[in-house]
Structure formats: structure tokens, C-alpha cells
mmCIF entry with sequence, helices, sheets and N, C-alpha, C, O atoms, coordinates in Angstrom:
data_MODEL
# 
_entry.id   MODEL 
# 
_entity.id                         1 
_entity.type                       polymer 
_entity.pdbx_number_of_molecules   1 
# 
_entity_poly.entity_id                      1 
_entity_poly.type                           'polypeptide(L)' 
_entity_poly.nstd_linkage                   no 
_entity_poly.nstd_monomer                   no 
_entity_poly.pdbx_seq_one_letter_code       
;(UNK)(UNK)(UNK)(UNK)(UNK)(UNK)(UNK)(UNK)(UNK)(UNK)(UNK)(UNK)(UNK)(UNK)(UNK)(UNK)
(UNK)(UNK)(UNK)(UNK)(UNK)(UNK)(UNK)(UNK)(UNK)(UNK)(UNK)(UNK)(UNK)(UNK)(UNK)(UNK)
(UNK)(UNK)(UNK)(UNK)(UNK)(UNK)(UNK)(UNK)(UNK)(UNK)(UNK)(UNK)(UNK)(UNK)(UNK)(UNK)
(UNK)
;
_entity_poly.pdbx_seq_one_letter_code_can   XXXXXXXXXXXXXXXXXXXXXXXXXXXXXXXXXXXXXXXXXXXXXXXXX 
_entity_poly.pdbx_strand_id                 A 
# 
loop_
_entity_poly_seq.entity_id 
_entity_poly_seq.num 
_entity_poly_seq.mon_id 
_entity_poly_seq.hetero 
1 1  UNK n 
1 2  UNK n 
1 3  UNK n 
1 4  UNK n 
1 5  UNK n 
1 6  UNK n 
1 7  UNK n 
1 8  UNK n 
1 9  UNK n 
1 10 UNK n 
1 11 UNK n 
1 12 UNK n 
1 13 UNK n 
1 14 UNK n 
1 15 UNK n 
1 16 UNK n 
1 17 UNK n 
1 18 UNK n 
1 19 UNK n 
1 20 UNK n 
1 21 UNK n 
1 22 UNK n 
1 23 UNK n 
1 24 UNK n 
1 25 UNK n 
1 26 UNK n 
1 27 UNK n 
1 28 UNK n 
1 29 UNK n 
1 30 UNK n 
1 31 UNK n 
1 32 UNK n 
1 33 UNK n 
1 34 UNK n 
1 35 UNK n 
1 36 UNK n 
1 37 UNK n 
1 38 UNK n 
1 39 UNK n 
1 40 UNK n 
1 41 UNK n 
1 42 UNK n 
1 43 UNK n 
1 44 UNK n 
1 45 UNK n 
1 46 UNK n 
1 47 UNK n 
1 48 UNK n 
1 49 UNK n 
# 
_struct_asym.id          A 
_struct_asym.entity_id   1 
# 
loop_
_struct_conf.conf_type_id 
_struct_conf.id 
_struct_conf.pdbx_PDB_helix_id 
_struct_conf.beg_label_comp_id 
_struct_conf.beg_label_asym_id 
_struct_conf.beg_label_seq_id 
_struct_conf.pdbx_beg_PDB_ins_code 
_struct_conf.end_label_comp_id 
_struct_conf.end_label_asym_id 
_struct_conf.end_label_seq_id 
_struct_conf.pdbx_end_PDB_ins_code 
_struct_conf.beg_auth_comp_id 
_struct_conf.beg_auth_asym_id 
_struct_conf.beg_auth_seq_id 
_struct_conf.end_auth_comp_id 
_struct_conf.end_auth_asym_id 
_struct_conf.end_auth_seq_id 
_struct_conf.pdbx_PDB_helix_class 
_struct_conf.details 
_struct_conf.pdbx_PDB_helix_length 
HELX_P HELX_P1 AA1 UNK A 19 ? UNK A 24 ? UNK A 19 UNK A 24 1 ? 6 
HELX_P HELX_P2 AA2 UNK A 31 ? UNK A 33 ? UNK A 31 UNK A 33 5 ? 3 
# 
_struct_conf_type.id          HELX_P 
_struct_conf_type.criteria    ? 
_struct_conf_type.reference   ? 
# 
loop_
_struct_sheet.id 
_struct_sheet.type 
_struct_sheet.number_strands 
_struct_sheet.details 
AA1 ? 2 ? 
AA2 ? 2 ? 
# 
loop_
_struct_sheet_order.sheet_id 
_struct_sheet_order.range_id_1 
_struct_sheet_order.range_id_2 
_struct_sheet_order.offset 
_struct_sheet_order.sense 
AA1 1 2 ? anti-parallel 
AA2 1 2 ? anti-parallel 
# 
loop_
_struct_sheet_range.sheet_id 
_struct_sheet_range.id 
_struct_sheet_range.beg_label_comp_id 
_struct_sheet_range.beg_label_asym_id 
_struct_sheet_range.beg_label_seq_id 
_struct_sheet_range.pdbx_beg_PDB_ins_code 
_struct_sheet_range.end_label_comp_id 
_struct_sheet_range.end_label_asym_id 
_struct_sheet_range.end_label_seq_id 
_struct_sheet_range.pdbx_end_PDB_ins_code 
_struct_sheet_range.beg_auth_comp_id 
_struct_sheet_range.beg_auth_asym_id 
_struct_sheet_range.beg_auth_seq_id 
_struct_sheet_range.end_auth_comp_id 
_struct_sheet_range.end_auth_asym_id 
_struct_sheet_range.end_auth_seq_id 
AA1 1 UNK A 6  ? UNK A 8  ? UNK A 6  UNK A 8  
AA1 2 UNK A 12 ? UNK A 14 ? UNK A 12 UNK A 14 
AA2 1 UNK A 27 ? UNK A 29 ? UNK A 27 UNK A 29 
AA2 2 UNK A 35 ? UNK A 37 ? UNK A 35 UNK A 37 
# 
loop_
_atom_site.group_PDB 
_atom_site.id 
_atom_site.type_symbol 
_atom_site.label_atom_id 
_atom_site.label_alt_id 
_atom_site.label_comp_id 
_atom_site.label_asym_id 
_atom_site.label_entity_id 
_atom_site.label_seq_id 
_atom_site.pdbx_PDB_ins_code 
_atom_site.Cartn_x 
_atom_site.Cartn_y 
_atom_site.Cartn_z 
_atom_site.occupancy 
_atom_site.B_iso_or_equiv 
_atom_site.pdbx_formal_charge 
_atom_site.auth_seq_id 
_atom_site.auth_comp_id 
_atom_site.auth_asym_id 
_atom_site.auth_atom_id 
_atom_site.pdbx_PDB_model_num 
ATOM 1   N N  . UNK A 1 1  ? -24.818 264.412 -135.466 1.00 0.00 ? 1  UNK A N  1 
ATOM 2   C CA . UNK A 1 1  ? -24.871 265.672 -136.191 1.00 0.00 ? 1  UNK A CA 1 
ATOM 3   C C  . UNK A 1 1  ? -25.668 266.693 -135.404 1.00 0.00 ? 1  UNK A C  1 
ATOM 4   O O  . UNK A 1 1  ? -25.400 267.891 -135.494 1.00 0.00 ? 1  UNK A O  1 
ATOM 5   N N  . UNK A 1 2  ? -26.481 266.312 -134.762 1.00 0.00 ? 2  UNK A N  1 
ATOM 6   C CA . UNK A 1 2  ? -27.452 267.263 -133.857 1.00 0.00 ? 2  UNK A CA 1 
ATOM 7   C C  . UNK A 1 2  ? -28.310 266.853 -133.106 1.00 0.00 ? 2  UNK A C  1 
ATOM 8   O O  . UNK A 1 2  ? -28.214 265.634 -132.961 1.00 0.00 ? 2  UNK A O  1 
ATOM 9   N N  . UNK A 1 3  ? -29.358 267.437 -132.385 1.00 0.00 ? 3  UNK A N  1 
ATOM 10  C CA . UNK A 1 3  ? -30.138 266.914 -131.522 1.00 0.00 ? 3  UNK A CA 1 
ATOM 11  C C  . UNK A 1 3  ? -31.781 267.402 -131.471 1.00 0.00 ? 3  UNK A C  1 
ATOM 12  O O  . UNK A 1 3  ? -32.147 268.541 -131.181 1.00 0.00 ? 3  UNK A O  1 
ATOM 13  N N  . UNK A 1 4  ? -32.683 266.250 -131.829 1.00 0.00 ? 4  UNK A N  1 
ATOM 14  C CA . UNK A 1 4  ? -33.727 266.745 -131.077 1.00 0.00 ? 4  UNK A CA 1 
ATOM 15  C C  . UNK A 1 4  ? -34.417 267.698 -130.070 1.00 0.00 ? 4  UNK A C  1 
ATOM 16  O O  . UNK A 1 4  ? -34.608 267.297 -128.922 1.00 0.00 ? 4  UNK A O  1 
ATOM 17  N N  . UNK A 1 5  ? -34.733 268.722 -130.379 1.00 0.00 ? 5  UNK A N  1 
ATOM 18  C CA . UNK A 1 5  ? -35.228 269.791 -129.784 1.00 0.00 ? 5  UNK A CA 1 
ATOM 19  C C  . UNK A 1 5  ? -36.539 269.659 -129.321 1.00 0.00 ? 5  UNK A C  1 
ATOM 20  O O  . UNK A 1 5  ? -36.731 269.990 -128.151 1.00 0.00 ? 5  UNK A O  1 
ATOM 21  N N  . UNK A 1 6  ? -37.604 269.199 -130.058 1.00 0.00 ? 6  UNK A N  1 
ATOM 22  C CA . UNK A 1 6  ? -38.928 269.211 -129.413 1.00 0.00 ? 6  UNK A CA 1 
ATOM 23  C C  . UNK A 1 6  ? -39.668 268.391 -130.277 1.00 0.00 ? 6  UNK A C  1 
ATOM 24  O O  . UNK A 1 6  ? -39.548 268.496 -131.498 1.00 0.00 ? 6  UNK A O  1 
ATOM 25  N N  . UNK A 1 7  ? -40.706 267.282 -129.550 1.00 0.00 ? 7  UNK A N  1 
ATOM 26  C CA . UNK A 1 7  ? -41.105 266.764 -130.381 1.00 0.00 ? 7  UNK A CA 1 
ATOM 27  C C  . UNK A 1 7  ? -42.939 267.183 -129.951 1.00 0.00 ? 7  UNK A C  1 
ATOM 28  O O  . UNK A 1 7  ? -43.242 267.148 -128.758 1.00 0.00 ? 7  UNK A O  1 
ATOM 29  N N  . UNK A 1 8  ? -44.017 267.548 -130.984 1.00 0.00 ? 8  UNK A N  1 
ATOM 30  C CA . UNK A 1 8  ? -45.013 267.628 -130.741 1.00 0.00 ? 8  UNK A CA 1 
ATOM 31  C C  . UNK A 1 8  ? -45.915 266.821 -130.832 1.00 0.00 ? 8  UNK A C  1 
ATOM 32  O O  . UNK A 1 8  ? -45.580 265.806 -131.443 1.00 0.00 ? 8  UNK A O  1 
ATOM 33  N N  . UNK A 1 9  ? -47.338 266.850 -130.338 1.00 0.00 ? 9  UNK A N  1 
ATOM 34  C CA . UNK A 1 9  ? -48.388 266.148 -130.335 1.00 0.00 ? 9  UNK A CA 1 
ATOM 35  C C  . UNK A 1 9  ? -48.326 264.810 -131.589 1.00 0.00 ? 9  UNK A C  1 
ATOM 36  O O  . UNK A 1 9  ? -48.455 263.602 -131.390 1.00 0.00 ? 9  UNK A O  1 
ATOM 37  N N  . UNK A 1 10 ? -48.098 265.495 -132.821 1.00 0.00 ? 10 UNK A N  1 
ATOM 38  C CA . UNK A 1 10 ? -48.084 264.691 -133.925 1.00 0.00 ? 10 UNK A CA 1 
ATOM 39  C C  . UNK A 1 10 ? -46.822 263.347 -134.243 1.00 0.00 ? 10 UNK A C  1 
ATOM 40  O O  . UNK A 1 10 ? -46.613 262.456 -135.067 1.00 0.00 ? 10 UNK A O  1 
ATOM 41  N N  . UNK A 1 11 ? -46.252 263.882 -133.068 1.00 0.00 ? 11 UNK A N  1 
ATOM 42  C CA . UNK A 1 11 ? -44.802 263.390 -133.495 1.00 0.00 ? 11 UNK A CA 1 
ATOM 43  C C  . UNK A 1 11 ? -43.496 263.984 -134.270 1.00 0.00 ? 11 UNK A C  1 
ATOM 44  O O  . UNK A 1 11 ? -42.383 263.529 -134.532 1.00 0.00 ? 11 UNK A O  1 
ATOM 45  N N  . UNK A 1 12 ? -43.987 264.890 -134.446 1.00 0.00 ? 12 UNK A N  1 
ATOM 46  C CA . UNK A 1 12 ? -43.180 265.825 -135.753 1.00 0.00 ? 12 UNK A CA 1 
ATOM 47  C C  . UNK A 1 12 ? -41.497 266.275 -134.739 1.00 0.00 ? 12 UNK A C  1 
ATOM 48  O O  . UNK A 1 12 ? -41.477 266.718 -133.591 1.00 0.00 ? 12 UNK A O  1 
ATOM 49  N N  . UNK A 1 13 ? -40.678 266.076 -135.332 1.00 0.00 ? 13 UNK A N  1 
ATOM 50  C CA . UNK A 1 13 ? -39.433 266.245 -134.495 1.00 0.00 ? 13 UNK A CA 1 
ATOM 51  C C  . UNK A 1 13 ? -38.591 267.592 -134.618 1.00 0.00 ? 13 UNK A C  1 
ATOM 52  O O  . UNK A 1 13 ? -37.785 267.408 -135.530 1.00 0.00 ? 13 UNK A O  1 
ATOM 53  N N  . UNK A 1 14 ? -38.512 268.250 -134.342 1.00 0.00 ? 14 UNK A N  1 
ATOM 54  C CA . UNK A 1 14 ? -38.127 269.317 -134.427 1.00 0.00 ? 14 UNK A CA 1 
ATOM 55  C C  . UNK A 1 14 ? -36.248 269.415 -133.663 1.00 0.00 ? 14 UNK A C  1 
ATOM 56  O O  . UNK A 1 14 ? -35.992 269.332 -132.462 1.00 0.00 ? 14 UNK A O  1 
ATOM 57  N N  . UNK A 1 15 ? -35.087 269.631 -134.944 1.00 0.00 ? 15 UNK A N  1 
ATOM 58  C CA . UNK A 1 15 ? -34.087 269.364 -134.715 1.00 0.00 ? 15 UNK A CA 1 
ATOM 59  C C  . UNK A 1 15 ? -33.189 270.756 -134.754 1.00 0.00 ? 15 UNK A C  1 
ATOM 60  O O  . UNK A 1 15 ? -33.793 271.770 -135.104 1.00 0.00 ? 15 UNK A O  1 
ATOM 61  N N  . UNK A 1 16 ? -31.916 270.858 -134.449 1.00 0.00 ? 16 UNK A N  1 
ATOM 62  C CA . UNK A 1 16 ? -30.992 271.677 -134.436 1.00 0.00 ? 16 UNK A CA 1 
ATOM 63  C C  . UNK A 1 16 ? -29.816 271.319 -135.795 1.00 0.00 ? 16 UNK A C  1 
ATOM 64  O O  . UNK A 1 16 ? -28.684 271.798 -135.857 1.00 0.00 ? 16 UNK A O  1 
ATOM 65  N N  . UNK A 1 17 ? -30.394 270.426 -136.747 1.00 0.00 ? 17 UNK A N  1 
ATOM 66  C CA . UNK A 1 17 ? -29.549 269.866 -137.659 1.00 0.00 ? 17 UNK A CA 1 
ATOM 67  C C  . UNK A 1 17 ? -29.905 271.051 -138.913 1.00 0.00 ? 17 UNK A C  1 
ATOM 68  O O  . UNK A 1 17 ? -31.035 271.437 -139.211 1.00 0.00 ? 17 UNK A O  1 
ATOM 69  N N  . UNK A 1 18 ? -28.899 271.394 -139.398 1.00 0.00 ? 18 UNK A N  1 
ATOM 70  C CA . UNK A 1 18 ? -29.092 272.573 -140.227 1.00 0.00 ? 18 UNK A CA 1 
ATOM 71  C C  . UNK A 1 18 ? -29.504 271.870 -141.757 1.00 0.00 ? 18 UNK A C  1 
ATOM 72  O O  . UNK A 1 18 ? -29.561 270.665 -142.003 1.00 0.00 ? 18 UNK A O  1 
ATOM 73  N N  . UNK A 1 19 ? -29.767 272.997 -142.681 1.00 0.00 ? 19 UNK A N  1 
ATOM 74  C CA . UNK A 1 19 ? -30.903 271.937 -144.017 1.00 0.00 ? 19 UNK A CA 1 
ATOM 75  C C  . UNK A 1 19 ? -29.969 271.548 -144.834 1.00 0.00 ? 19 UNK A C  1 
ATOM 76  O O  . UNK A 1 19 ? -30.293 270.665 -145.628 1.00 0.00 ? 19 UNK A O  1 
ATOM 77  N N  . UNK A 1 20 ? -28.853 271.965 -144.875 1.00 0.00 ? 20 UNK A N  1 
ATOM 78  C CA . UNK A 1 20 ? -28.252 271.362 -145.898 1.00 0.00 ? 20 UNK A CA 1 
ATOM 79  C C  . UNK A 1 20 ? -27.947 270.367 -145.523 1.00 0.00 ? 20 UNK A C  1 
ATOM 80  O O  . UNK A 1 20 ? -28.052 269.535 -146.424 1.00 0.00 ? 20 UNK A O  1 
ATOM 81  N N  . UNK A 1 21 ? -27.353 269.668 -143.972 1.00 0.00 ? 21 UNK A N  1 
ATOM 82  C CA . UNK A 1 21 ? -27.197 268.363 -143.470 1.00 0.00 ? 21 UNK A CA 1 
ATOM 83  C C  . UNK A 1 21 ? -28.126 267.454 -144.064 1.00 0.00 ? 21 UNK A C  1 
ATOM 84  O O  . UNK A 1 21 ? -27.855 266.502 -144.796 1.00 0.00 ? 21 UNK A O  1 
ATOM 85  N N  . UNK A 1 22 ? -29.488 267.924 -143.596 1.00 0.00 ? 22 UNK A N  1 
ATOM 86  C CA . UNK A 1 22 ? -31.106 267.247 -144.471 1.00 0.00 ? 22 UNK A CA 1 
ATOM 87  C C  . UNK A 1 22 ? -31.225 266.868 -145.553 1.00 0.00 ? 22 UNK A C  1 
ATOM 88  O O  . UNK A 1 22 ? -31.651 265.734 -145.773 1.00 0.00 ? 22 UNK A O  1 
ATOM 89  N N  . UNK A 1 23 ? -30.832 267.834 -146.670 1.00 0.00 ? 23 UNK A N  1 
ATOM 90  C CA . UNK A 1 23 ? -31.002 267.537 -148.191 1.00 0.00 ? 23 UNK A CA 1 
ATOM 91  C C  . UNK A 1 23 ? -30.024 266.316 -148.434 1.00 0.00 ? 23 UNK A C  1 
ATOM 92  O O  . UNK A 1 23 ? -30.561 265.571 -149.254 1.00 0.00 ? 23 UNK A O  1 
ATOM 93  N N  . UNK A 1 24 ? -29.006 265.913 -148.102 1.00 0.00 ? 24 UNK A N  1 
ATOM 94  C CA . UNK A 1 24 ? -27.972 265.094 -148.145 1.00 0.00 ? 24 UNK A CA 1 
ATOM 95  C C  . UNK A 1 24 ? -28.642 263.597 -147.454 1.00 0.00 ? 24 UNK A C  1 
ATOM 96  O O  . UNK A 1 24 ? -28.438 262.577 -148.113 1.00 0.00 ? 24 UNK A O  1 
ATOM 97  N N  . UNK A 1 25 ? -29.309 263.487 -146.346 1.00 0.00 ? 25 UNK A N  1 
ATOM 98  C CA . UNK A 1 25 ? -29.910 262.486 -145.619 1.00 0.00 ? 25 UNK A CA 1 
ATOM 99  C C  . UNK A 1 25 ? -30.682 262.218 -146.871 1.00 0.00 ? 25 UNK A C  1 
ATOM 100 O O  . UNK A 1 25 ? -30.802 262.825 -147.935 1.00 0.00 ? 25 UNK A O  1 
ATOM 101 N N  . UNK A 1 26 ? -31.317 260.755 -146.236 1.00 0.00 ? 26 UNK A N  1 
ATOM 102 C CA . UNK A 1 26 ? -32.298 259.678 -146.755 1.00 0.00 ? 26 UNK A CA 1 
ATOM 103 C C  . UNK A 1 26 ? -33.200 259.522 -145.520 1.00 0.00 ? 26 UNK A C  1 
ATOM 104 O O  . UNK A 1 26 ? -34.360 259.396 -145.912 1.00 0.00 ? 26 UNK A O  1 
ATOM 105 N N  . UNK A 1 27 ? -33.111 259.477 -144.075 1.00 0.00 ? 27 UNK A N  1 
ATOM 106 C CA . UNK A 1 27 ? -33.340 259.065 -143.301 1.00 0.00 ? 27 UNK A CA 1 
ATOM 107 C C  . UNK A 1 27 ? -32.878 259.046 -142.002 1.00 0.00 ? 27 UNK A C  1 
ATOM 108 O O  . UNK A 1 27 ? -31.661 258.870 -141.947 1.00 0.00 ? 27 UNK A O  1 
ATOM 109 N N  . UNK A 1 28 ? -33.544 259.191 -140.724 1.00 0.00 ? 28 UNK A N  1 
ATOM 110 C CA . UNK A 1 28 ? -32.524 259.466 -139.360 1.00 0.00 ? 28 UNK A CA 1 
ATOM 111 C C  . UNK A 1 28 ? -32.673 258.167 -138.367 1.00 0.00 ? 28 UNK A C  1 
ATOM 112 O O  . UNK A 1 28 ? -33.757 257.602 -138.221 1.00 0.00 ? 28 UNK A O  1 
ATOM 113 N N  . UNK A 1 29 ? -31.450 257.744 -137.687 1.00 0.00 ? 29 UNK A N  1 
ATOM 114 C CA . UNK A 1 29 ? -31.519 256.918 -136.485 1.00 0.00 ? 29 UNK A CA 1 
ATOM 115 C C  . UNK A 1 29 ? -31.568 257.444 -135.368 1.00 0.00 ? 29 UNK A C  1 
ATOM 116 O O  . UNK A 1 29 ? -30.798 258.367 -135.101 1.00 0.00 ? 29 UNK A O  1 
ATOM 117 N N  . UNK A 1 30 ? -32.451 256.997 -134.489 1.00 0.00 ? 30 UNK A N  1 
ATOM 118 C CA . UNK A 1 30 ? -32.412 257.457 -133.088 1.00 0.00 ? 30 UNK A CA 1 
ATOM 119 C C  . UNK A 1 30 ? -31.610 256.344 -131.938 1.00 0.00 ? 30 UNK A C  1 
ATOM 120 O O  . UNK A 1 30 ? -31.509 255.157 -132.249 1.00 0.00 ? 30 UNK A O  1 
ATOM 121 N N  . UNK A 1 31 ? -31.138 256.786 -130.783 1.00 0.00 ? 31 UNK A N  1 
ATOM 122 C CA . UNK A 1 31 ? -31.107 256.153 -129.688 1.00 0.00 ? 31 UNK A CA 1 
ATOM 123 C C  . UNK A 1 31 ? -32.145 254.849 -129.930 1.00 0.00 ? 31 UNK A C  1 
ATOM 124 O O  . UNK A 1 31 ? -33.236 255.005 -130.479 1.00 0.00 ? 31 UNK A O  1 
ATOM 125 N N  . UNK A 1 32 ? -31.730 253.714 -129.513 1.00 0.00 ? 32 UNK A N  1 
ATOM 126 C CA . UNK A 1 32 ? -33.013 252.887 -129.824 1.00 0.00 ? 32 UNK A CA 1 
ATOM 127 C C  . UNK A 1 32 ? -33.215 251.752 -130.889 1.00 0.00 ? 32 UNK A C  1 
ATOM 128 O O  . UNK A 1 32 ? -33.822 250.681 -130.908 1.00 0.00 ? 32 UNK A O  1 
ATOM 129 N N  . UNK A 1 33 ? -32.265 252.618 -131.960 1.00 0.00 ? 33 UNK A N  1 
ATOM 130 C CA . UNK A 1 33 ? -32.560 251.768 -133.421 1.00 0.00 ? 33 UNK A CA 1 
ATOM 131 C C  . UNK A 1 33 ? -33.671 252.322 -134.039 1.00 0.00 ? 33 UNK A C  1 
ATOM 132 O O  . UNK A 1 33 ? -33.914 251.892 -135.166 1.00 0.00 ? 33 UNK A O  1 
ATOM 133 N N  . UNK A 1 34 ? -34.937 253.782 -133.250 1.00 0.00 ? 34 UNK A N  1 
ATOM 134 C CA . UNK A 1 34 ? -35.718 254.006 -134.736 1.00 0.00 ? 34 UNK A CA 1 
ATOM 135 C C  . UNK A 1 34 ? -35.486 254.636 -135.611 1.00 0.00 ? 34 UNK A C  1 
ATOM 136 O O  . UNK A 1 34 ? -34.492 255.363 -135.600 1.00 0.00 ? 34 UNK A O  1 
ATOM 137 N N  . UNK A 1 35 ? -36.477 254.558 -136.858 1.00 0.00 ? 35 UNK A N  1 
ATOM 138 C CA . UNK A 1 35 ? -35.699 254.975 -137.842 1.00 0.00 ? 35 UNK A CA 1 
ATOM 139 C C  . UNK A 1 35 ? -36.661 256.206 -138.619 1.00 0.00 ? 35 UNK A C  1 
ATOM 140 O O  . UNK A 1 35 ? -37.858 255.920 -138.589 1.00 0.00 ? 35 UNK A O  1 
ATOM 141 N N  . UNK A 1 36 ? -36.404 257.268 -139.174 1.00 0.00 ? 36 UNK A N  1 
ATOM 142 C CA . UNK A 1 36 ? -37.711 257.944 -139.386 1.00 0.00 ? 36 UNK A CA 1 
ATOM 143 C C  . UNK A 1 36 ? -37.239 258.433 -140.364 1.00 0.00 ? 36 UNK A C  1 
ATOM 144 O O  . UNK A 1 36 ? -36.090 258.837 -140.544 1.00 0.00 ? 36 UNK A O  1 
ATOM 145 N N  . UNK A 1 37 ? -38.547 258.411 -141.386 1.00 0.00 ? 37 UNK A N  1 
ATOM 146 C CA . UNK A 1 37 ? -38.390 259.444 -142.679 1.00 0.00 ? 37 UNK A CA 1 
ATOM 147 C C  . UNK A 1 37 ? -38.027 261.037 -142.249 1.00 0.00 ? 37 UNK A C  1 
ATOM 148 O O  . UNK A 1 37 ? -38.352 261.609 -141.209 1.00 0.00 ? 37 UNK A O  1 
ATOM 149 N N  . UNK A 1 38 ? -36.996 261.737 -143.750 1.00 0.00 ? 38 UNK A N  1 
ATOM 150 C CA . UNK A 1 38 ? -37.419 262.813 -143.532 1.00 0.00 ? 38 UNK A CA 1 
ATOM 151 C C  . UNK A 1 38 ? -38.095 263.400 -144.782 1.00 0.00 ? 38 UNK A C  1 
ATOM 152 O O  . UNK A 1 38 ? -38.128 262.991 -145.943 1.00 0.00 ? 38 UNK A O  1 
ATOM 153 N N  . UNK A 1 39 ? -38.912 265.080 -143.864 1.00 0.00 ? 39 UNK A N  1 
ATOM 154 C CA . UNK A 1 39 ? -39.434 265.171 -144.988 1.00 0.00 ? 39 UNK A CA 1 
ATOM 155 C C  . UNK A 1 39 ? -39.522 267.471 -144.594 1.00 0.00 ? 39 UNK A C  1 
ATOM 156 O O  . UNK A 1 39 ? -38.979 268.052 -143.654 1.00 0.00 ? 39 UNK A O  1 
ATOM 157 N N  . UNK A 1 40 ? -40.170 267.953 -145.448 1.00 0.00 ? 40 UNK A N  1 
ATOM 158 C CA . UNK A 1 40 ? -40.047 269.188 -145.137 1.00 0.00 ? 40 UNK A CA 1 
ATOM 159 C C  . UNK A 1 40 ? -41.658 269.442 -144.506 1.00 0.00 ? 40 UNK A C  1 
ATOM 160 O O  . UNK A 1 40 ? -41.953 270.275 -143.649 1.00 0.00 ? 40 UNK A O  1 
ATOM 161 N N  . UNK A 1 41 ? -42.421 268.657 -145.060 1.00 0.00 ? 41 UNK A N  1 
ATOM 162 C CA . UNK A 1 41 ? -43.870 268.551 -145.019 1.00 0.00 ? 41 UNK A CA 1 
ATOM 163 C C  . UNK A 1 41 ? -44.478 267.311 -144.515 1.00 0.00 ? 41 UNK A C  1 
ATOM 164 O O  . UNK A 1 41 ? -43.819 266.272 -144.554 1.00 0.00 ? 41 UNK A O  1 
ATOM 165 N N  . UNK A 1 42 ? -45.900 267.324 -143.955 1.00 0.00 ? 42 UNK A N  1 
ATOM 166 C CA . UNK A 1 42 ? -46.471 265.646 -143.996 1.00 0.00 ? 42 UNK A CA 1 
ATOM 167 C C  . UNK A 1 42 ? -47.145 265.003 -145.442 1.00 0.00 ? 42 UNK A C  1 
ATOM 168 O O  . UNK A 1 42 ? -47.658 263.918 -145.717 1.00 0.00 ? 42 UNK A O  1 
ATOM 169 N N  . UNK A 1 43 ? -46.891 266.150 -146.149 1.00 0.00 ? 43 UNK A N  1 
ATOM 170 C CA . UNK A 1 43 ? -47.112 265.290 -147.226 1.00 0.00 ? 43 UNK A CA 1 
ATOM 171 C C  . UNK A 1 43 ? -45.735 264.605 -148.152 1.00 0.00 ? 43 UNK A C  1 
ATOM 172 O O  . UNK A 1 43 ? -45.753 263.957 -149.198 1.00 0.00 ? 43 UNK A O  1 
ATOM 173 N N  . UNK A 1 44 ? -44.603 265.039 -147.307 1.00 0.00 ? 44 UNK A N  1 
ATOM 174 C CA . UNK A 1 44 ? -43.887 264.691 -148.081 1.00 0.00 ? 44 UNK A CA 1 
ATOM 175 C C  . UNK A 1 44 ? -43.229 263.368 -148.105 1.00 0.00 ? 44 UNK A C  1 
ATOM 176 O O  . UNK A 1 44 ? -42.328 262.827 -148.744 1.00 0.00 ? 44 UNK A O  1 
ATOM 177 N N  . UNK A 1 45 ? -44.425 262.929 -146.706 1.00 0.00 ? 45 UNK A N  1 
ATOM 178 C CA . UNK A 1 45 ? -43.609 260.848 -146.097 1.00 0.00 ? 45 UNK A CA 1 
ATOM 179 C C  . UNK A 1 45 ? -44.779 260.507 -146.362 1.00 0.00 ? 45 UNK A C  1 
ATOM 180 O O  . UNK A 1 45 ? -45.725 261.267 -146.572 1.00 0.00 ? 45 UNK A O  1 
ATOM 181 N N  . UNK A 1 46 ? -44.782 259.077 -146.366 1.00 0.00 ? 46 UNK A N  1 
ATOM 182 C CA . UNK A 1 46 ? -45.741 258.212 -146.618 1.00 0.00 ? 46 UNK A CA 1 
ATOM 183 C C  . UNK A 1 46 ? -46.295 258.162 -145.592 1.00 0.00 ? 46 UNK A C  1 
ATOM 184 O O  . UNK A 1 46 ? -45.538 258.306 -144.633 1.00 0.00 ? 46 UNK A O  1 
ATOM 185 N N  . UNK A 1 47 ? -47.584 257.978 -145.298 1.00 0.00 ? 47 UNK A N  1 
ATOM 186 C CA . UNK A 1 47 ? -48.226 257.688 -143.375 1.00 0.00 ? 47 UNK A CA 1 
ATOM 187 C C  . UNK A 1 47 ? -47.476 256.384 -143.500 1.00 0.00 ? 47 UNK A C  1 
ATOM 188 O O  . UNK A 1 47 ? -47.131 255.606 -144.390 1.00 0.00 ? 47 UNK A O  1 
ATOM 189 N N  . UNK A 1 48 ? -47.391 256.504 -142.264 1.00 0.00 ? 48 UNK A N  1 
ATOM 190 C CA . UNK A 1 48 ? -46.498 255.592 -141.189 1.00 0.00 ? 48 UNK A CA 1 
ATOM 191 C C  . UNK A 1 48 ? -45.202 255.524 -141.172 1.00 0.00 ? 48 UNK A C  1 
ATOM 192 O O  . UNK A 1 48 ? -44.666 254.442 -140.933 1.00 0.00 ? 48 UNK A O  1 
ATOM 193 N N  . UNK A 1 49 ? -44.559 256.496 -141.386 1.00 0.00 ? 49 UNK A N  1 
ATOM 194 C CA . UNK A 1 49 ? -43.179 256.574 -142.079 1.00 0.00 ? 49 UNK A CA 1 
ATOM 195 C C  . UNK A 1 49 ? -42.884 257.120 -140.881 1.00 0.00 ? 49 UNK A C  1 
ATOM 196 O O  . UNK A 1 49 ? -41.739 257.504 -140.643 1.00 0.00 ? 49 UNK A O  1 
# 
């Protein structure tokens, strides 16, 4: 659906996937097999998510 654009210090991933794609997700796979919450905020994942 899209691609990783930048990821910062925190880890926070910054994508080209538009929000309505998002609201529809549960969750993203990467290259790799990982798997990462989404969220709009850090409060909105559990730490370690």
C-alpha cells in the first residue's frame, strides 16, 4: 500500500499511506516479518508495541 518515508530517533515511522488506508488497518508488516502497532499518538500503543 505504501512506503516508509522516515523513521526517527524514537522509532516512530513515518509513511506515505494515506489515513483512511490507517483507520481500516489493525496493524502493519514489514520486510522481515515485523509487526507494529498503529496508532495516531504514543499514547495510543501500548509500550512495546
Amino acid at each position: 500500500i505504501g512506503e516508509v518515508l522516515y523513521i526517527d530517533h524514537y522509532g516512530t515511522l513515518v509513511t506515505n499511506i494515506a489515513g483512511s488506508e490507517i483507520e481500516r488497518a489493525t496493524g502493519v508488516s514489514v520486510a522481515g516479518g515485523h509487526t507494529a502497532a498503529i496508532g495516531r499518538t504514543f499514547g495510543d500503543v501500548e509500550p512495546g508495541a
